[in-house]
C-alpha positions as CSV (number, residue, x, y, z in Angstrom):
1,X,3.0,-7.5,-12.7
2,X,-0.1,-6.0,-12.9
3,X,-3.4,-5.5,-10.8
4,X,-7.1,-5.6,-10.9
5,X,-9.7,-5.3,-8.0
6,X,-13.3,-6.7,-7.8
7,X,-16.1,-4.2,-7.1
8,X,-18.8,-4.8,-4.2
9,X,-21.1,-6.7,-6.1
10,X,-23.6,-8.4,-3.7
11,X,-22.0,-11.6,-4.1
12,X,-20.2,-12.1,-0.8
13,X,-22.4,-10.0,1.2
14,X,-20.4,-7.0,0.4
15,X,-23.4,-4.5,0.0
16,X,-25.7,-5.9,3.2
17,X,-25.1,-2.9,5.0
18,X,-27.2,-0.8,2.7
19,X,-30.3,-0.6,2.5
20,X,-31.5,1.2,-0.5
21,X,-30.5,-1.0,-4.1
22,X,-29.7,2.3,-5.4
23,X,-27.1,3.4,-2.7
24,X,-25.7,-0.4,-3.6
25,X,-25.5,0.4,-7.0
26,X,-23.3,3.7,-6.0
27,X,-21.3,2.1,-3.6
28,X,-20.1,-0.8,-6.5
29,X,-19.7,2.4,-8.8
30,X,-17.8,4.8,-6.5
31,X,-15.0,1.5,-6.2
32,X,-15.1,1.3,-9.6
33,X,-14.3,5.1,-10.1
34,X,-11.7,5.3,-7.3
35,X,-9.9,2.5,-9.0
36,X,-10.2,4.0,-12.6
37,X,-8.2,6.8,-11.0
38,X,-5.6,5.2,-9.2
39,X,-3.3,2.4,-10.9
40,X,-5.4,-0.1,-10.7
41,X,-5.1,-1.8,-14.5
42,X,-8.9,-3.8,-14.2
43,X,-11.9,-4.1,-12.6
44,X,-13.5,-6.9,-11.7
45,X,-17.5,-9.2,-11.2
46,X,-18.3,-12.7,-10.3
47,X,-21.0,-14.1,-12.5
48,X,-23.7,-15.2,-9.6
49,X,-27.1,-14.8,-8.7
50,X,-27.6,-15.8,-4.9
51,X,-25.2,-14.5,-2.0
52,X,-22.5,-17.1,-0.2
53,X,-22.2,-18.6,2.2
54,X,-25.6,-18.7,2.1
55,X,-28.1,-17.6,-0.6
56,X,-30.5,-15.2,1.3
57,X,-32.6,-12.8,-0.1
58,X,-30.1,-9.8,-0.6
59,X,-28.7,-8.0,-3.8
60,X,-26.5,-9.5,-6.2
61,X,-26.0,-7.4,-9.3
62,X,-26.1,-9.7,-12.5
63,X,-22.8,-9.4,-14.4
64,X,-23.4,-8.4,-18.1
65,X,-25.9,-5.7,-17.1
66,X,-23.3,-4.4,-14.6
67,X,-20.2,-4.6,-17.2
68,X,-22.0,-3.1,-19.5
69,X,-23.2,0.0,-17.1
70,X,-19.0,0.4,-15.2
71,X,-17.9,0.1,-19.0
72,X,-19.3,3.5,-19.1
73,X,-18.7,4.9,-15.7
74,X,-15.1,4.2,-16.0
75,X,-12.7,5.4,-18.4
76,X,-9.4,3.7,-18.1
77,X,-9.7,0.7,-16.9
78,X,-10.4,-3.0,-18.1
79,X,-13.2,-4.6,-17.1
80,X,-13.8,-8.1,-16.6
81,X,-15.7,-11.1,-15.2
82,X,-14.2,-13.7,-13.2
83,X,-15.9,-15.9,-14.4
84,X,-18.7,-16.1,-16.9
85,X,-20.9,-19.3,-16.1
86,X,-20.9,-21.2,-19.4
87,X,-24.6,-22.6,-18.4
88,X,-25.9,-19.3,-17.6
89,X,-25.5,-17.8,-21.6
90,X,-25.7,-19.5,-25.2
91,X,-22.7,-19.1,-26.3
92,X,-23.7,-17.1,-29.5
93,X,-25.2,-15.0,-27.2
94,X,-22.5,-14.5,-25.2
95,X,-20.1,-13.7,-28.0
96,X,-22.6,-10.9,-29.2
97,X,-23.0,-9.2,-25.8
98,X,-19.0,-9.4,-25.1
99,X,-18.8,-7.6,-28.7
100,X,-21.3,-5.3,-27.6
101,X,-19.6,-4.5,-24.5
102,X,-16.5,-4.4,-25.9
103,X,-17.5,-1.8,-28.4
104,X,-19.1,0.3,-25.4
105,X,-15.6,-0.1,-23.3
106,X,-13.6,1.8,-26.3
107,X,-12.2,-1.8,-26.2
108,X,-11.5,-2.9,-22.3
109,X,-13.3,-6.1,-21.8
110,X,-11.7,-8.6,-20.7
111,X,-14.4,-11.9,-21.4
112,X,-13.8,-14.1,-18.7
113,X,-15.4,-18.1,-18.7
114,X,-15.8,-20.9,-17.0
115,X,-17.8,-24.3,-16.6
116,X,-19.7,-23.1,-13.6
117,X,-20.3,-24.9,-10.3
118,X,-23.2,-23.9,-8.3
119,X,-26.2,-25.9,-8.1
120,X,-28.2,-23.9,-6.0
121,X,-28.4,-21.4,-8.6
122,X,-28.7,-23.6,-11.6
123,X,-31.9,-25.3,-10.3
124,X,-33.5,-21.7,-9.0
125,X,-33.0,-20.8,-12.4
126,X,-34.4,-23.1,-13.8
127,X,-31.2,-24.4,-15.9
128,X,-30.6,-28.2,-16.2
129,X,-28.2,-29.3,-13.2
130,X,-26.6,-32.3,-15.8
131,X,-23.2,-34.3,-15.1
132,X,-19.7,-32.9,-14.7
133,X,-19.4,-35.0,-18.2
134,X,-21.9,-32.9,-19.9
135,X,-21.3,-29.1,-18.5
136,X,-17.7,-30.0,-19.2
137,X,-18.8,-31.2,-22.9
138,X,-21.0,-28.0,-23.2
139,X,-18.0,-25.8,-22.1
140,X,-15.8,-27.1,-24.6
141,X,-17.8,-26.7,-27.4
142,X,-18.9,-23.5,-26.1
143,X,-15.2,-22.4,-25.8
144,X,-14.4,-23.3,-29.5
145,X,-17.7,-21.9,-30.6
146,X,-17.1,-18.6,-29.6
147,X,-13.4,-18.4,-30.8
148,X,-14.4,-19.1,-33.8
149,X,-17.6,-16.6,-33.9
150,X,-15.4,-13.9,-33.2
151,X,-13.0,-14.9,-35.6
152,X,-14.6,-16.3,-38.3
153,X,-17.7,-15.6,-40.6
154,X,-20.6,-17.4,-41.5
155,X,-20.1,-20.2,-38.8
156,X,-22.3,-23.3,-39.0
157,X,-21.8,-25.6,-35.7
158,X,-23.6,-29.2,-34.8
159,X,-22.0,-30.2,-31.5
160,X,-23.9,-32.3,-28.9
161,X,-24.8,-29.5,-27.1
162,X,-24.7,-26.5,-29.2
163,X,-25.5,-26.0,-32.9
164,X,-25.7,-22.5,-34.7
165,X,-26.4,-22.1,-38.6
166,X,-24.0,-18.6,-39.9
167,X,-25.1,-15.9,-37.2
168,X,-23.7,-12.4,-37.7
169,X,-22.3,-11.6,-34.6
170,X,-21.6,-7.9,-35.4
171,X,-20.4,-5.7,-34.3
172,X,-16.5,-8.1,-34.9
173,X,-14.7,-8.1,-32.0
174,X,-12.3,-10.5,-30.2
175,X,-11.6,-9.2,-27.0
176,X,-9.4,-11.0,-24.9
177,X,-10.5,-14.2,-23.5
178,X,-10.0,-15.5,-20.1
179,X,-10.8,-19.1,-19.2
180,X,-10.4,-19.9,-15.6
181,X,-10.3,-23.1,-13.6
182,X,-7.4,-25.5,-13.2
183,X,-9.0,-28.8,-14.6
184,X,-5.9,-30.6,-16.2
185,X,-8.1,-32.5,-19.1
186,X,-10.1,-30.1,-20.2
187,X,-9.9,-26.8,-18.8
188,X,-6.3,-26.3,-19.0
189,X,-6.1,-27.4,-22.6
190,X,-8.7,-25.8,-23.4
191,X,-6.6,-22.4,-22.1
192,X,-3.4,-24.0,-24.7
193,X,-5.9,-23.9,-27.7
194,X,-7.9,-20.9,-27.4
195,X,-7.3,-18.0,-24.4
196,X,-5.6,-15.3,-23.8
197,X,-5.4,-15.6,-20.4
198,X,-5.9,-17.9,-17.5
199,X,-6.6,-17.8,-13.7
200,X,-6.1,-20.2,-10.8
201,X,-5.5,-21.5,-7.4
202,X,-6.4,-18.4,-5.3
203,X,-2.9,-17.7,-4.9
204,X,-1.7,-20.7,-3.6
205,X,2.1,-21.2,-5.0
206,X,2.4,-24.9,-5.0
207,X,-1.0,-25.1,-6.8
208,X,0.0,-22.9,-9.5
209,X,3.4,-24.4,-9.9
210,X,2.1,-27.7,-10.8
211,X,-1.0,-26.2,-12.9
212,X,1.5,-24.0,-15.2
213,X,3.9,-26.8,-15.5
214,X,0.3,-28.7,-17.2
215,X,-0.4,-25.6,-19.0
216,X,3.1,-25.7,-20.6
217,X,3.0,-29.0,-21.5
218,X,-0.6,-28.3,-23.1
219,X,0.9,-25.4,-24.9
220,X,3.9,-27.8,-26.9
221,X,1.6,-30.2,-27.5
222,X,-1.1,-27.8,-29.9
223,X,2.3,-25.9,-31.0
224,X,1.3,-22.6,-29.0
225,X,3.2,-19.9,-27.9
226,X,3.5,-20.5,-23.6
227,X,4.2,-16.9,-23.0
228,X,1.2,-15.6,-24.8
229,X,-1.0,-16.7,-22.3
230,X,-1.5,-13.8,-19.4
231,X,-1.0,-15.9,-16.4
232,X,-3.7,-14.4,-13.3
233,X,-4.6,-15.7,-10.1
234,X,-6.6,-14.1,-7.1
235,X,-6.1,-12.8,-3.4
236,X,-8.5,-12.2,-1.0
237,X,-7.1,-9.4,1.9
238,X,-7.8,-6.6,3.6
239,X,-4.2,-4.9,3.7
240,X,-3.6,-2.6,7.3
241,X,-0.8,-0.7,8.4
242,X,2.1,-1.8,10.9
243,X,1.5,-2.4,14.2
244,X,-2.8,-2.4,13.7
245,X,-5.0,-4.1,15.5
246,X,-6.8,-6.3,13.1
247,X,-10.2,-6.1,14.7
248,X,-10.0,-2.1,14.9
249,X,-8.7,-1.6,11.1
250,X,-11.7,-3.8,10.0
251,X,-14.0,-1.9,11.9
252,X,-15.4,0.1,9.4
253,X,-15.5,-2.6,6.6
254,X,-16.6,-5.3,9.2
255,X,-20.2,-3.7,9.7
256,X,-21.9,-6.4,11.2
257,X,-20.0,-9.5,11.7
258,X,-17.1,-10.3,13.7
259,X,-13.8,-10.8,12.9
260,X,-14.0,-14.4,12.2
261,X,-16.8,-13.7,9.7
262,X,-15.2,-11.1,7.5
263,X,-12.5,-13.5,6.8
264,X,-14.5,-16.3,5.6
265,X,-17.6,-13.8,3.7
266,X,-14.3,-12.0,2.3
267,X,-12.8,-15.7,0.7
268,X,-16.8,-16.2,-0.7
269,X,-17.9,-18.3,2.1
270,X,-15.0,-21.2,2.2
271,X,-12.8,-21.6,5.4
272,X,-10.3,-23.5,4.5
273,X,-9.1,-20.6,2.3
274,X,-9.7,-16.8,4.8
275,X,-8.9,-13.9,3.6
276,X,-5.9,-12.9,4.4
277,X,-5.5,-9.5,6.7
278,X,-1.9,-8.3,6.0
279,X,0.1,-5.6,6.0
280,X,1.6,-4.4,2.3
281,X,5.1,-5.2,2.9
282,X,3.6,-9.1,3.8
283,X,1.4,-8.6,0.7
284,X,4.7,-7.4,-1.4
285,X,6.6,-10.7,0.1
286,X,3.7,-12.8,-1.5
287,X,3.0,-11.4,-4.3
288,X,6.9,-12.1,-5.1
289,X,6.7,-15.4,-4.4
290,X,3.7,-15.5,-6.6
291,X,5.8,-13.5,-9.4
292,X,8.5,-16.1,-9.3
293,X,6.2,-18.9,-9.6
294,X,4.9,-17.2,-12.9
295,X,1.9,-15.2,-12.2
296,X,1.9,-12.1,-14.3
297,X,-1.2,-10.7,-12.9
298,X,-3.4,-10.6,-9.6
299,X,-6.9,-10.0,-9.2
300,X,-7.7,-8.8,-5.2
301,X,-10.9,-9.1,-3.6
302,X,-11.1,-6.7,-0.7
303,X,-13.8,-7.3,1.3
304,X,-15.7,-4.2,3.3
305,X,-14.7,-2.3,0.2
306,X,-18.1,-0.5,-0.3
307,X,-17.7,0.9,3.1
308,X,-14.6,1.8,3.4
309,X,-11.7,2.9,0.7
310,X,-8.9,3.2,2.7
311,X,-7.6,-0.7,2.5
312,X,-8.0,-0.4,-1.5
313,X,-6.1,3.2,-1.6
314,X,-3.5,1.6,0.4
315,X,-2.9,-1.0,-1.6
316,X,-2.4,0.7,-4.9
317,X,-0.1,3.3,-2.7
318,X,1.9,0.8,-1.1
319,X,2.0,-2.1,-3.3
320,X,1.6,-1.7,-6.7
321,X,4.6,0.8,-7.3
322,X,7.1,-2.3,-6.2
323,X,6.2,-4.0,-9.3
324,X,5.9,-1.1,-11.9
């Protein structure tokens, strides 16, 4: 099994307690560095605008820009996005920049996408809020579209919602694609025809049980290879040592909200799913569970990272070696 981390983007509030956009900026890069040193296999950005659970006026770093900048601050790691917004990017566009940025990388992108949910931040900016039907049409043309624009020359494409007439996207480069979202009719196949990787159900074992046994199916039916596929999911904790009082080993990170709050800011505003606050030998006994039920890779968010490196240093210490 292997293990990435997402940086303190803005997203989830995780840089509030800085002032200065710079000192953000440093903070999201110095979690970046630390894991590039450790055994941390990836890095990892959401692909959003406006904060959650509410979208106030505080910095969110935009997610090519930022890729593109940790490509180059980092030297080992992979970096990835989970996940693109399809509606955010054409999808010529996005196969350029992902070749750019894999080119800048030395070749550690990993290209994440997705259909994209947020209304708030479609309408700000100013892109078309249309029917599940239609960003799921757009997202499967889009999918296809840029499979075949890093893998093919001279494309010409007429789809309902995308058309493009033999772009060069140059430099060539196919870096790995991940598609995440569990959608059985069209995400999931999608994942059978054309990723390289997949991610769902926030860690939830019975969820991803029942969405690889899909995925499998989808597989045999387009005559692809199942075990290709890197299968991910994500975990959002804040790992503590035995016997720790989980209000005084969250100080530091906590900043300004209470106990209560981390967890939900730390899961990206939604309390039916917390973060978890566990100590690594709990976080070993789920990560085996999620090991037998086929996940080969986990993605952690740890919230309070920017403030305090001790939970992420603990982690690649005290968990990561148990499945090397």
């Amino acid at each position: 099994m292997k293990f990435g981390v997402f940086v303190p983007q803005g997203w989830r509030m995780d840089l509030v307690e800085l002032a200065d956009p710079v000192e953000q900026w440093e903070a999201m890069t110095a979690v970046a560095r630390t894991a590039d040193a450790g055994p941390w296999d990836s890095i990892w950005l959401f692909d959003h605008f406006h904060t959650v659970p509410e979208p106030v006026r505080e910095t969110v770093f935009e997610v090519w820009t930022a890729t593109a900048a940790l490509a180059r601050d980092t030297k080992r790691v992979r970096i990835g996005q989970l996940v693109g917004c399809n509606g955010y990017r054409n999808p010529a566009l996005y196969a350029k920049m992902a070749a750019t940025v894999d080119v800048a990388s030395h070749g550690r992108l990993f290209a994440g996408l997705g259909a994209g949910w947020s209304e708030h931040e479609w309408t700000a900016y100013g892109y078309p809020w249309t029917s599940l039907k239609d960003r799921m049409g757009s997202f499967r043309e889009s999918v296809e579209l840029i499979h075949r624009l890093w893998t093919e020359e001279d494309v010409v494409f007429h789809g309902k919602y995308h058309s493009v007439d033999k772009p060069y996207v140059e430099p060539r480069r196919k870096p790995p694609l991940l598609i995440g979202g569990g959608g059985e009719q069209v995400t999931l196949k999608l994942v059978a025809q054309y990723a390289d990787a997949c991610n769902f159900g926030t860690g939830r074992v019975d969820v991803i049980k029942d969405k690889l046994s899909v995925l499998r199916k989808h597989c045999d039916a387009v005559g692809r290879d199942y075990a290709e596929i890197v299968k991910t999911t994500s975990l959002n904790l804040f790992p503590i040592d035995v016997g720790d009082d989980p209000v005084t080993a969250t100080a530091k990170a906590r900043g300004r909200y209470s106990l209560d709050e981390f967890r939900e800011i730390g899961s990206g505003g939604t309390s039916m799913v917390l973060a978890d606050i566990l100590t690594s030998k709990e976080i070993r006994v789920r990560l085996e569970q999620l090991e037998e039920a086929g996940i080969q890779y986990v993605i952690t968010y740890i919230p309070g990272v920017a403030y305090d490196h001790e939970p992420l240093e603990r982690f690649a210490a005290d968990v990561i070696p148990a499945f090397s």
